[in-house]
C-alpha positions in Angstrom: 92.2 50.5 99.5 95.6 52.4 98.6 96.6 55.8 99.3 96.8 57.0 96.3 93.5 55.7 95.5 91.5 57.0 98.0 93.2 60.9 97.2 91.8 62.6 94.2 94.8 64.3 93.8 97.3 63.0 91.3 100.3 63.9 93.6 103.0 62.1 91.6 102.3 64.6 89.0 102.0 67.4 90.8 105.6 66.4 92.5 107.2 65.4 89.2 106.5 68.8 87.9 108.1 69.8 90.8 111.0 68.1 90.3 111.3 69.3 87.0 111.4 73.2 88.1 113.9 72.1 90.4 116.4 71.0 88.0 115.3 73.9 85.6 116.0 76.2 88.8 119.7 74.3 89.2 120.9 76.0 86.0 120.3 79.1 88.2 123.6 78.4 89.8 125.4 79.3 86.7 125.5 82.7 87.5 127.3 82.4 91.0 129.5 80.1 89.7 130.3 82.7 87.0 130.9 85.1 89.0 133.1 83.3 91.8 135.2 82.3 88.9 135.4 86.3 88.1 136.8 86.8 91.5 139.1 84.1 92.1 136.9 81.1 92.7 135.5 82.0 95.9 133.0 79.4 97.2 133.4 77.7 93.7 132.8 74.1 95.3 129.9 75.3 97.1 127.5 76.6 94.1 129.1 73.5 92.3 127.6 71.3 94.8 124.5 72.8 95.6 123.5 72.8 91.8 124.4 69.3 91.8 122.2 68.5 94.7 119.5 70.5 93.5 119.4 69.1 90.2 119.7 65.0 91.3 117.0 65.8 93.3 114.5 67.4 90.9 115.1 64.6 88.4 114.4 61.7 91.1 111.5 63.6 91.5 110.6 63.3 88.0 110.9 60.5 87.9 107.7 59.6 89.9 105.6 61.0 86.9 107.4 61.2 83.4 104.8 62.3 81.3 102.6 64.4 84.3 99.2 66.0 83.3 98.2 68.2 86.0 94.9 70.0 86.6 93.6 72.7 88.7 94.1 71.0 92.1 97.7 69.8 91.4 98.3 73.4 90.2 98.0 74.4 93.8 100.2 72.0 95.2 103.1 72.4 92.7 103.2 76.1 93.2 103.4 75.9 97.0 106.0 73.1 96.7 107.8 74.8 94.6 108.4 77.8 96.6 109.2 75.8 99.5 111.5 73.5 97.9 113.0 76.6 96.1 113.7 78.1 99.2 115.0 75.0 100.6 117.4 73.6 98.2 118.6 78.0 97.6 119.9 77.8 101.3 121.7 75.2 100.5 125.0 77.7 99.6 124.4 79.3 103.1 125.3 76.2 104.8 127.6 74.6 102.5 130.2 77.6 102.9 129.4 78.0 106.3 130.1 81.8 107.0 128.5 84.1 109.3 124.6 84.1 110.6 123.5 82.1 107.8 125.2 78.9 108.2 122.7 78.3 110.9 119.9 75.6 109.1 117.4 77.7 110.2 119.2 81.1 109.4 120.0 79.6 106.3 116.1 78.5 105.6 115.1 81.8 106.7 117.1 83.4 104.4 116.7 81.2 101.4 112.9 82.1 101.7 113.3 85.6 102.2 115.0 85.5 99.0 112.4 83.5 97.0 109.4 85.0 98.1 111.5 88.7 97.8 110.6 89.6 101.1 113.8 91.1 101.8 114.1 90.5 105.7 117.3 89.5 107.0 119.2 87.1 109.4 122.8 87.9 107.8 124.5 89.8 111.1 127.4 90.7 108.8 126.6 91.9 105.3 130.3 92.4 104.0 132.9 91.0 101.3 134.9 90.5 104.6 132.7 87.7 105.8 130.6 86.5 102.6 132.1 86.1 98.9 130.7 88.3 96.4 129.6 85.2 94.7 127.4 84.0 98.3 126.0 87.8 97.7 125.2 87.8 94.1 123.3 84.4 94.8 121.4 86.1 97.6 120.3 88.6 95.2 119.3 86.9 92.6 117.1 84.7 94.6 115.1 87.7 94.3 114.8 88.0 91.2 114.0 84.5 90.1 110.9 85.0 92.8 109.9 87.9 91.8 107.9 87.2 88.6 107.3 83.6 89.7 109.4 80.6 89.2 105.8 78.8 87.9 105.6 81.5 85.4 109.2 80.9 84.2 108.3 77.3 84.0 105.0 77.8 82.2 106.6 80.4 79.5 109.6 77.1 79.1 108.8 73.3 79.8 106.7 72.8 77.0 105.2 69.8 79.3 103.7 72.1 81.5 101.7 74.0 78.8 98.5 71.5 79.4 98.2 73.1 83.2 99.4 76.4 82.5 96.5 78.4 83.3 95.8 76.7 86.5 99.6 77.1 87.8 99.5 81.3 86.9 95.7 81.2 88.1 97.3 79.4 91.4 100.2 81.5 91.3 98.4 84.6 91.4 95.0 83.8 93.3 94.0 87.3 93.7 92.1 89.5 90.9 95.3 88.4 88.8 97.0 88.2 85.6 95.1 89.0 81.7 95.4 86.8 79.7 97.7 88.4 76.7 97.6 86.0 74.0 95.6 82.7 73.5 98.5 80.5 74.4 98.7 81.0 78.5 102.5 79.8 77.5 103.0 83.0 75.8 101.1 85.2 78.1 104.3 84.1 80.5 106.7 84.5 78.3 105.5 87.8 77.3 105.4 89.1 81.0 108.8 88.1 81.3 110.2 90.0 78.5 108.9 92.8 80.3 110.5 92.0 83.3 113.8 91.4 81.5 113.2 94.5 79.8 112.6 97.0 82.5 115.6 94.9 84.5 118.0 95.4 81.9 117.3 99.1 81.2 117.8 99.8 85.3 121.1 97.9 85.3 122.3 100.1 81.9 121.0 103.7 83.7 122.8 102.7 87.3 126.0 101.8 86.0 125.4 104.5 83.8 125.8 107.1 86.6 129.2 105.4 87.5 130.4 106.1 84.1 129.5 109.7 84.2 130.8 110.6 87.2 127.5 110.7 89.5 127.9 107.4 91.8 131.4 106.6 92.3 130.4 103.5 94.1 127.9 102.0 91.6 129.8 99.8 89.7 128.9 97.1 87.5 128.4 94.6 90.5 126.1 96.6 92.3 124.4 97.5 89.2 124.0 94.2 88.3 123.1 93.0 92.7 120.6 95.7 92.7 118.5 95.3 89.0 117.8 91.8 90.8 116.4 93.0 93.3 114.7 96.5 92.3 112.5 94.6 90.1 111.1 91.9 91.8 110.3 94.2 95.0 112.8 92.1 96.9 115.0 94.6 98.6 118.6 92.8 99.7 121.6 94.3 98.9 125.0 93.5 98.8 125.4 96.7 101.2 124.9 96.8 104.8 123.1 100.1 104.7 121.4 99.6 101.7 120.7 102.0 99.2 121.6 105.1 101.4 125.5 103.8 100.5 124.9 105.5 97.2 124.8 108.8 96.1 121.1 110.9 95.8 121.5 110.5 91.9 121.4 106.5 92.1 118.4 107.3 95.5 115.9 109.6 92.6 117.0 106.8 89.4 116.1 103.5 92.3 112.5 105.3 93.2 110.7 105.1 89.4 112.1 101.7 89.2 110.6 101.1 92.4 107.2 102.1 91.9 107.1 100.8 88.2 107.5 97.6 89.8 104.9 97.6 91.9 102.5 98.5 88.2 100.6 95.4 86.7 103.0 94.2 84.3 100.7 93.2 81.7 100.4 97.5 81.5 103.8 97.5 80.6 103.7 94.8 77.9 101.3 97.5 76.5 103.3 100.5 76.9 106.2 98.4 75.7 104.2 97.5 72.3 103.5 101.2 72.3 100.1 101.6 73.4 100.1 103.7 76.8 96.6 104.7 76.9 96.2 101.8 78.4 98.1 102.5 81.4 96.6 105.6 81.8 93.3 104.3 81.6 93.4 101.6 84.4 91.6 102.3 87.8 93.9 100.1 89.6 97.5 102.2 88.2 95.4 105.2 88.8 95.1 104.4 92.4 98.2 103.6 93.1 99.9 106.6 91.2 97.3 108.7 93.7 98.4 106.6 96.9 101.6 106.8 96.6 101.6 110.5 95.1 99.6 111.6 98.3 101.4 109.9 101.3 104.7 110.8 99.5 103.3 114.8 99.5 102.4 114.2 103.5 105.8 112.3 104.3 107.7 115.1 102.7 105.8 117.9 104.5 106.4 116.2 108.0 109.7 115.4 107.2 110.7 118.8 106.3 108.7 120.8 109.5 110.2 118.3 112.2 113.4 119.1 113.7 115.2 115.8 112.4 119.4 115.3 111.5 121.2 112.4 111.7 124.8 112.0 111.3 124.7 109.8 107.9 122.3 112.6 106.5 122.8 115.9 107.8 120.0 118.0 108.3 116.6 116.9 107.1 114.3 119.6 108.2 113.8 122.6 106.1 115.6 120.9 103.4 113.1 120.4 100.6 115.3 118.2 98.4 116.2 115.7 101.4 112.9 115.9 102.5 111.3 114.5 99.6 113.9 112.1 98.6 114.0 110.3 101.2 110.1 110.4 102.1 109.2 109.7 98.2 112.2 107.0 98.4 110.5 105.3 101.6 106.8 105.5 100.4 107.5 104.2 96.9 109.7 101.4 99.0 107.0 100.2 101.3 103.8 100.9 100.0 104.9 97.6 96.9 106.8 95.7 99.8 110.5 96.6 98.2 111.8 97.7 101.6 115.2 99.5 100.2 116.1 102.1 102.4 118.1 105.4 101.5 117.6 106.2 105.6 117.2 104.7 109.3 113.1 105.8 109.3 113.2 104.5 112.8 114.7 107.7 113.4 111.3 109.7 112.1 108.8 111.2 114.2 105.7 109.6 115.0 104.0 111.0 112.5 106.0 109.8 109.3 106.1 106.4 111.2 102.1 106.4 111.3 102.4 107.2 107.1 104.6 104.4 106.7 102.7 102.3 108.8 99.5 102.6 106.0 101.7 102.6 103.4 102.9 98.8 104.7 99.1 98.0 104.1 98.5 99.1 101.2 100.5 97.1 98.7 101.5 96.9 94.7 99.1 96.3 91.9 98.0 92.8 91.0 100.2 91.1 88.3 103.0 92.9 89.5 106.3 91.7 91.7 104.4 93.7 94.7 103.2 92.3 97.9 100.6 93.1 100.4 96.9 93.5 100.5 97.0 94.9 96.6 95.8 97.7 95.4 93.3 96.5 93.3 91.5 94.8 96.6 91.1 98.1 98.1 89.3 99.8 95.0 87.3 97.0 95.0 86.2 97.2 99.0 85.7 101.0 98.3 83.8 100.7 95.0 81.3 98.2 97.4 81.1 100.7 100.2 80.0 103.2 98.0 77.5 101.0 96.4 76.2 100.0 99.8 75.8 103.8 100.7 73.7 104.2 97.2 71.2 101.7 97.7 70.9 101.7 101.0 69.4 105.4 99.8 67.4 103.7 96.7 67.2 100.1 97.7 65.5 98.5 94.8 68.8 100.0 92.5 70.8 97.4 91.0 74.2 98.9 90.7 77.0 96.3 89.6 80.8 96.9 90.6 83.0 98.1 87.7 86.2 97.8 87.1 88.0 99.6 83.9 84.4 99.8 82.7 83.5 96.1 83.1 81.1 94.5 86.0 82.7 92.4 88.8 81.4 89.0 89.4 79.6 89.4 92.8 81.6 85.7 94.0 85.0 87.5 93.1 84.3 91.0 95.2 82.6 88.1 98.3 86.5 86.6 97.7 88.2 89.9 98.1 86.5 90.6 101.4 87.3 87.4 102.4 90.7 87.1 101.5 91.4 91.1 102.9 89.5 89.5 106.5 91.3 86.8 106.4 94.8 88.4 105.5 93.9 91.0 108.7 93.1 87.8 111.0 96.5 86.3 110.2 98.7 89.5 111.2 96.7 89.9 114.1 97.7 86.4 115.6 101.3 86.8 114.3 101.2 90.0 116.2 100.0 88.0 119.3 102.3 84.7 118.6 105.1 86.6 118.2 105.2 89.1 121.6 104.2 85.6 123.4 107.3 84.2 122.2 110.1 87.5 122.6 108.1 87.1 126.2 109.1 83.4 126.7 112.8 83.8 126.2 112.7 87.6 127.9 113.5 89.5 124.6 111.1 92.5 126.1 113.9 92.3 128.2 116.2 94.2 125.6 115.9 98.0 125.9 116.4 98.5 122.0 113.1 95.7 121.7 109.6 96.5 122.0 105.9 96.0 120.4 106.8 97.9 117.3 109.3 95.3 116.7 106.7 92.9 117.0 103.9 94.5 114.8 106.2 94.7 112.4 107.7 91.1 111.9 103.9 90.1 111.2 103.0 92.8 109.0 106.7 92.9 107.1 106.9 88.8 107.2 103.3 88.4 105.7 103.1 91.6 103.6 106.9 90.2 102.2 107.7 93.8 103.3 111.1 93.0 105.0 112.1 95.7 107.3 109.9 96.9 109.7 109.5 100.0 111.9 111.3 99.0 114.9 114.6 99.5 116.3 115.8 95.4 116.2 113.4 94.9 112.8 114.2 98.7 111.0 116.0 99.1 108.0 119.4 98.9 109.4 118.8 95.9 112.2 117.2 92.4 111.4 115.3 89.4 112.6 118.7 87.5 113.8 117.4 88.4 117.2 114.4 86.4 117.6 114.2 83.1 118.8 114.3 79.8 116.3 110.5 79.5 116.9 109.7 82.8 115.7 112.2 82.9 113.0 110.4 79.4 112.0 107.1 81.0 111.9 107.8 83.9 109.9 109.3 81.8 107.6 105.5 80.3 106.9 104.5 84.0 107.0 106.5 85.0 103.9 105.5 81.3 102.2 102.0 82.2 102.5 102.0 85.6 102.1 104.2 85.4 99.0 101.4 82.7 97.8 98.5 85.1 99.0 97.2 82.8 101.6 94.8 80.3 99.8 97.2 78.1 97.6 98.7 76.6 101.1 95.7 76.8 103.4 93.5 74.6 100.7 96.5 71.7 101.0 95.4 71.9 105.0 92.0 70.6 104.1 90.6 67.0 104.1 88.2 68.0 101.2 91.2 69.2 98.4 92.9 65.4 99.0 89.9 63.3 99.5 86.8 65.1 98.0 
């Protein structure tokens, strides 16, 4: 008996379709193209080749499957294919021009997926015009964006072939409590959440180069206007400058935070606040939550902040400075608790305390159906909501008290899920934690006075939660992860795949029962 017919899953669709996101995602190279022709052609052969590349190999996979028809178990290989192959064939330009860090394969690979699943970590030792075109830079960023909403989503809303699997790709997309269905066409539904995603992107870009105009961010110009509303957005975090967001003024720091946390908001609430009903919004447990979280461990940063003796020479005097105080602690809550990981600051210069604030922030993640990473807040109001039932009828226990959410009863197989996947998600940054110091032990990176476990906490949780920077001083905002050995950086590069794909979608393609049951 053959292969393929002892699998039950029809793999030559599920790569055809694929393929076909590939070369949809090769017309993404316009824009670097475009904009190396802007500045005098710099690495103009190299996006012209990697489309190319990109492309002829998307359509030879294609052709495996012309007319594909895939269900619910393809839908779970295409979308964790696609992000790896997306990832794979976006390094490409790293290598082809050769420059800097990133021309290393694995660099390169580390990079490209950092991109794609906008987790924002780094490997590029030299972020500068000096050593990277502003082409090679504007392709970095917008790797972010294309990730951000999901390039399956993009697909769905588009190829008009992949219409008969749509709901399984955005159900396999978004495994968690996920995305409403908008409108009866689940083809619609994704091209609806992307015009809110365009929206909001545009209307950042207009508002920061809007400050250049006006005299407020001298440095904002429409390049980094554009570099930035791709990567705002989708949570992703790069930037074209080496210190990130703290190269710009406070006016473009206080415009980048509500952009910040409104992407981390379920952006099916903004398709309704776009169409002009905000009730809505204000009505969902799950925004409600997050506007508290991130209300309250903004408050506490701010107050710690501004009673500890802390000054650094990029920011002058923190302490007993109200407006600096809560700039840059509002800036760095709303920037890790959705996974963003901008920085207007070095926070690895903060007291323990604010560390400690960050730390829970890095857990607890944006809303589902947003760009947002992490746990998700929606998981946590569920665990709490079943805590407090537990409490209740373990004082009346013949009660029957269902789980609500926004006024409706959870399935009891969907909370069992959330615990599962929360455990689960825990288990895996626990072991990262352990892989990881077992490996900067191997190759004596303890060694290093300016390396230590914080550095290593932080790779698992920042890799996984597709945080980016961490808390320590080789993984904090202004270092990287060029440091760590190949095996490590090889590791965290499955951390971001299946932590941008929330775990299940790549663990069920490790199982004998999803090929052969």
């Amino acid at each position: 008996m053959g292969l393929s017919r002892r699998l039950h899953v029809d793999w030559r669709a599920g790569l055809s379709l694929v393929g076909t996101i590939l070369a949809f995602l090769s017309l993404a190279f316009v824009v670097p193209i475009l904009v190396s022709l802007a500045y005098g052609g710099e690495d103009l052969w190299v996006f012209i080749a990697a489309m190319a590349i990109t492309a002829g190999f998307g359509l030879a996979l294609r052709r495996l499957d012309p007319d594909p028809d895939p269900g619910a178990r393809e839908a779970f290989m295409v979308v964790a294919l696609t992000w790896l192959f997306a990832a794979a064939f976006g390094s490409l330009p790293y290598i082809l021009a050769g420059n800097g860090t990133v021309a290393h394969p694995i660099n390169a690979l580390f990079e490209g997926m950092s991109g794609f699943t906008t987790t924002g970590a780094t490997v590029m030792g030299d972020i500068s015009f000096e050593t990277h075109s502003r082409a090679m830079l504007m392709w970095r960023q917008l790797t972010q964006w294309l990730g951000g909403m999901g390039i399956i989503v993009l697909a769905v809303a588009i190829l008009s072939q992949m219409a008969v699997g749509g709901a399984q790709l955005m159900q396999a997309e978004t495994p968690g409590p996920g995305v409403s269905k908008l409108t009866p066409h689940i083809a619609e539904t994704a091209r609806v959440l992307w015009i809110a995603y365009v929206v909001l992107t545009l209307v950042f870009i207009a508002l920061l180069y809007g400050l250049n105009v006006v005299g407020y961010a001298p440095n904002m110009d429409l390049y980094n206007a554009i570099a930035h509303g791709f990567t705002t957005l989708p949570t992703g975090g790069f930037s074209p400058e080496a210190r990130s967001i703290e190269a710009f003024s406070p006016a473009v720091q206080w415009l980048v935070i509500p952009f910040m946390f409104a992407a981390g908001v379920n952006f099916v609430l903004w398709w309704h606040v776009i169409s002009g009903d905000a009730r809505t919004l204000l009505r969902d447990n799950e925004f409600r939550l997050y506007l508290g979280a991130t209300s309250v461990l903004a408050v506490l940063t701010t107050v710690v902040l501004f009673v500890s003796a802390l000054e650094t020479p990029e920011t002058g005097q923190i302490s007993g400075n109200l407006e600096r105080s809560a700039r840059y602690a509002t800036f760095q809550i709303a920037s890790l608790i959705n996974s963003t990981g901008y920085a207007n600051m070095d926070f690895d210069a903060w007291n323990g305390s604010a560390k400690a604030l960050l730390l829970f922030a890095m857990f607890v993640g944006g809303s589902t159906g947003s760009t947002g990473g992490g746990i998700k807040i929606l998981r946590w109001l569920v665990i709490l909501k079943t805590l407090r039932r537990e409490v209740f009828t373990t004082i009346h226990p013949e009660a029957v008290r269902p789980v609500r959410m926004n006024g409706r009863a959870l399935d009891e197989e969907a909370i069992r899920g959330i615990y599962a996947f929360t455990l689960l998600y825990i288990v895996i940054f626990f072991a990262g934690v352990a892989l990881f110091a077992a490996d900067a032990a191997r190759v004596g990176l303890f060694a290093d006075p300016e390396f230590g476990l914080l550095d290593v906490i932080s790779a698992s949780i920042a890799t996984l939660g597709n945080i980016g920077p961490g808390l320590g001083t080789m993984t904090g905002p202004m270092g990287g992860y060029l440091d760590f050995p190949d095996s490590s950086k090889l590791l965290m590069i499955l951390y971001m795949w299946i932590g941008r794909l929330e775990i299940f979608p790549v663990l069920v393609l490790l199982t004998k029962a999803y090929w052969t049951d």
